[in-house]
C-alpha positions as CSV (number, residue, x, y, z in Angstrom):
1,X,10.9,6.7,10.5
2,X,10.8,3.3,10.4
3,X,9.2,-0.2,12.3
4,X,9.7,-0.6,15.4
5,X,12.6,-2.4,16.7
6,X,13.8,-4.7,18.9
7,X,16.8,-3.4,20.3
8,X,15.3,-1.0,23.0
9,X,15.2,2.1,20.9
10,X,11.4,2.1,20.4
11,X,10.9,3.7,24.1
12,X,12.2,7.3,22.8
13,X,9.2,7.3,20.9
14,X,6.5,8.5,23.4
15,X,8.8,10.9,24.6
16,X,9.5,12.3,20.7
17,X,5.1,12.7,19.9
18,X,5.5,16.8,19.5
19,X,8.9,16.2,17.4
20,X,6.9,13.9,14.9
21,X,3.9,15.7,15.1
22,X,5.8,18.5,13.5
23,X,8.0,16.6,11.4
24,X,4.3,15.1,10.0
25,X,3.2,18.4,9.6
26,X,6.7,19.4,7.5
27,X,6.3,16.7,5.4
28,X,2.9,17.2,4.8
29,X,3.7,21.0,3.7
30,X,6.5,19.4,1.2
31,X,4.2,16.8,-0.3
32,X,1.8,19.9,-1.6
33,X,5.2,21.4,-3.1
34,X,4.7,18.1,-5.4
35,X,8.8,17.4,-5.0
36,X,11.2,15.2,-6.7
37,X,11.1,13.1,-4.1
38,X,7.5,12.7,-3.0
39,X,7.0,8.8,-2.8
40,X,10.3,8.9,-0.5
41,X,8.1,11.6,1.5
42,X,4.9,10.2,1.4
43,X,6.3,6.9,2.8
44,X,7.7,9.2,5.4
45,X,4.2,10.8,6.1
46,X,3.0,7.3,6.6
47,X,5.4,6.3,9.3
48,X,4.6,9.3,11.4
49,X,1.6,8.7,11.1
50,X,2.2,4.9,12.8
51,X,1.4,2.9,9.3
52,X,5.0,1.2,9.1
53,X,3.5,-1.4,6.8
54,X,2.3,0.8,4.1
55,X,5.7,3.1,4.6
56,X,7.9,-0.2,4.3
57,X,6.0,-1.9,1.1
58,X,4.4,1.3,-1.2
59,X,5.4,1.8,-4.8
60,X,5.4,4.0,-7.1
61,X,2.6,1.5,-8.9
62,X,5.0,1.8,-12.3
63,X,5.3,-2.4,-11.5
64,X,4.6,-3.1,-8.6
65,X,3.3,-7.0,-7.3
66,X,1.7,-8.0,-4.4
67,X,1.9,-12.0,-3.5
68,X,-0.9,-12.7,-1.7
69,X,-3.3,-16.0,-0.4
70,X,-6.2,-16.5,-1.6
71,X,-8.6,-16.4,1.7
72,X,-10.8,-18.9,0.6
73,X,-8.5,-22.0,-1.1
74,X,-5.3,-20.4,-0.1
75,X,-3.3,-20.4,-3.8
76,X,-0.9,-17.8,-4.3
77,X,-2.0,-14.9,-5.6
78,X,-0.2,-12.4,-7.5
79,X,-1.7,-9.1,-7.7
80,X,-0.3,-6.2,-10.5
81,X,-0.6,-2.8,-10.3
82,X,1.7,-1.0,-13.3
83,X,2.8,-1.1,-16.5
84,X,1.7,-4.4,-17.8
85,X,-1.7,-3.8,-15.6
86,X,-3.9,-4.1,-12.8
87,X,-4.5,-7.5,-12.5
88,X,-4.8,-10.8,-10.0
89,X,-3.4,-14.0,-11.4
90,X,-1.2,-17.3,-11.0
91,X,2.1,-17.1,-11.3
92,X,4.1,-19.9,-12.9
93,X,7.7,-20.1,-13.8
94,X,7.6,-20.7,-17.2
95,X,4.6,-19.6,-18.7
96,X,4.4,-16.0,-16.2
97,X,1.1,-14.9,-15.2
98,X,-2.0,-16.9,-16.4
99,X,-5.2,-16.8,-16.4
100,X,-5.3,-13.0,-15.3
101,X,-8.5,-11.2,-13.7
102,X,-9.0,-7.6,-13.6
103,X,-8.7,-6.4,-10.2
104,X,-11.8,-3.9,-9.0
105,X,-11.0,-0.7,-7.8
106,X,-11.9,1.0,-4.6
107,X,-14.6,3.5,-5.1
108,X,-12.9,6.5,-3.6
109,X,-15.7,7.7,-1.3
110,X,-16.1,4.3,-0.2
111,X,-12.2,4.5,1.0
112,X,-11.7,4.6,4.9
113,X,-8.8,4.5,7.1
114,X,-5.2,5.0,6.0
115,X,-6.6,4.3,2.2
116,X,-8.5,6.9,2.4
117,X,-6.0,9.0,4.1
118,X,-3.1,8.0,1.5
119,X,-5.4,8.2,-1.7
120,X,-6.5,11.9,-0.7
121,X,-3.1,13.0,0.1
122,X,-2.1,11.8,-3.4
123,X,-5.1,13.5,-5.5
124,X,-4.4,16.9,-3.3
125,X,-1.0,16.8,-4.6
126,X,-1.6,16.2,-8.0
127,X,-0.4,12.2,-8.4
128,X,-2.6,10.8,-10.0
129,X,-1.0,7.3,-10.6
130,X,-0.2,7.1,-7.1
131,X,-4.2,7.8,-6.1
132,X,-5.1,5.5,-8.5
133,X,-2.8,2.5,-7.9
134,X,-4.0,3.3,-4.0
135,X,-7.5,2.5,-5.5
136,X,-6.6,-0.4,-7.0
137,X,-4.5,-2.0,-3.6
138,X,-7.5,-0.9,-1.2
139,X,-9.8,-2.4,-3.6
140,X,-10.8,-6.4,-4.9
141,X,-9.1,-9.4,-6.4
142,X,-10.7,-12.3,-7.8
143,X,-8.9,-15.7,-6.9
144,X,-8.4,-17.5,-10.4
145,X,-8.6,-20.9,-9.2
146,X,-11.3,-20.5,-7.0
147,X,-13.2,-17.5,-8.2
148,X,-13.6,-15.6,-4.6
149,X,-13.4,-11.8,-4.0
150,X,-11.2,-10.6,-1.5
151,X,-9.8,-7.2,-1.1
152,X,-6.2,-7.2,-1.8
153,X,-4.6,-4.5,1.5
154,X,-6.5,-6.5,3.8
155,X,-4.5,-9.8,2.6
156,X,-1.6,-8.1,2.0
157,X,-1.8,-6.2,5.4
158,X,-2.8,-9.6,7.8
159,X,0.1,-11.7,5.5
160,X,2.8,-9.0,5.6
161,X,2.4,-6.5,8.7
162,X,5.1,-7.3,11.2
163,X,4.4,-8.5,15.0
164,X,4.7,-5.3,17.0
């Protein structure tokens, strides 16, 4: 599964809904086997399930970065989720990422949508820094120049998702 294309192949699709609704369903049965190669199928899951974005962009949240614009004065953004933390800040060349803000989680009940979807997938199957890296991309950045909240899939998703 992938995005759609532009090269006229996109029209098998309606005719293939009963194929992918039971290739969804297989890789839906595999994820709960908690495989070796479960973000490889849980980007899968998300393609049949029409969220191409999420399928082309997800990591495994190890170190991952989202560059994003601020909504409100429009500065560049990077957001962290991994290793070195989960975190909104400015990046610049030399000096890396400065003046850092913590990023605030999604409350998981408060999730909706494919967030909600993807973030109870991964806690039924046991990955728990998958679920909570989802928490921390569905949830809210702080701009450091400006100081605004805005939640960071949202940005991500309006900068990012391609024209269907």
């Amino acid at each position: 599964m992938s995005v759609p294309s532009p090269h006229g192949c996109d029209g098998l699709l309606p005719g293939c809904a009963h194929a992918i609704r039971t290739f969804r369903e297989i890789l839906d049965r595999h994820l709960r086997s908690r495989p070796d190669d479960y973000l490889a199928s849980f980007r899968s899951l998300l393609a049949t399930e029409q969220q191409y974005h999420w399928s082309a962009v997800l990591g495994d949240f190890s170190d991952d970065f989202y560059e994003v614009a601020c909504p409100h004065c429009a500065v560049d953004v990077t957001i962290a989720i991994g290793a070195y933390g989960r975190y909104s800040a400015i990046r610049d060349w030399h000096l890396g990422d400065v003046d850092r803000r913590e990023l605030r989680p999604a409350d998981p009940a408060a999730l909706s949508g494919v967030g909600r979807r993807m973030h109870a997938t991964a806690v039924r199957d046991g990955q728990g820094p998958l679920a909570d890296g989802i928490a921390h991309l569905f949830g809210h950045a702080e701009c450091p120049r400006c100081g605004s909240v805005f939640n960071v899939a949202e940005e991500y998703t309006s900068a990012n998702r391609p024209v269907m």
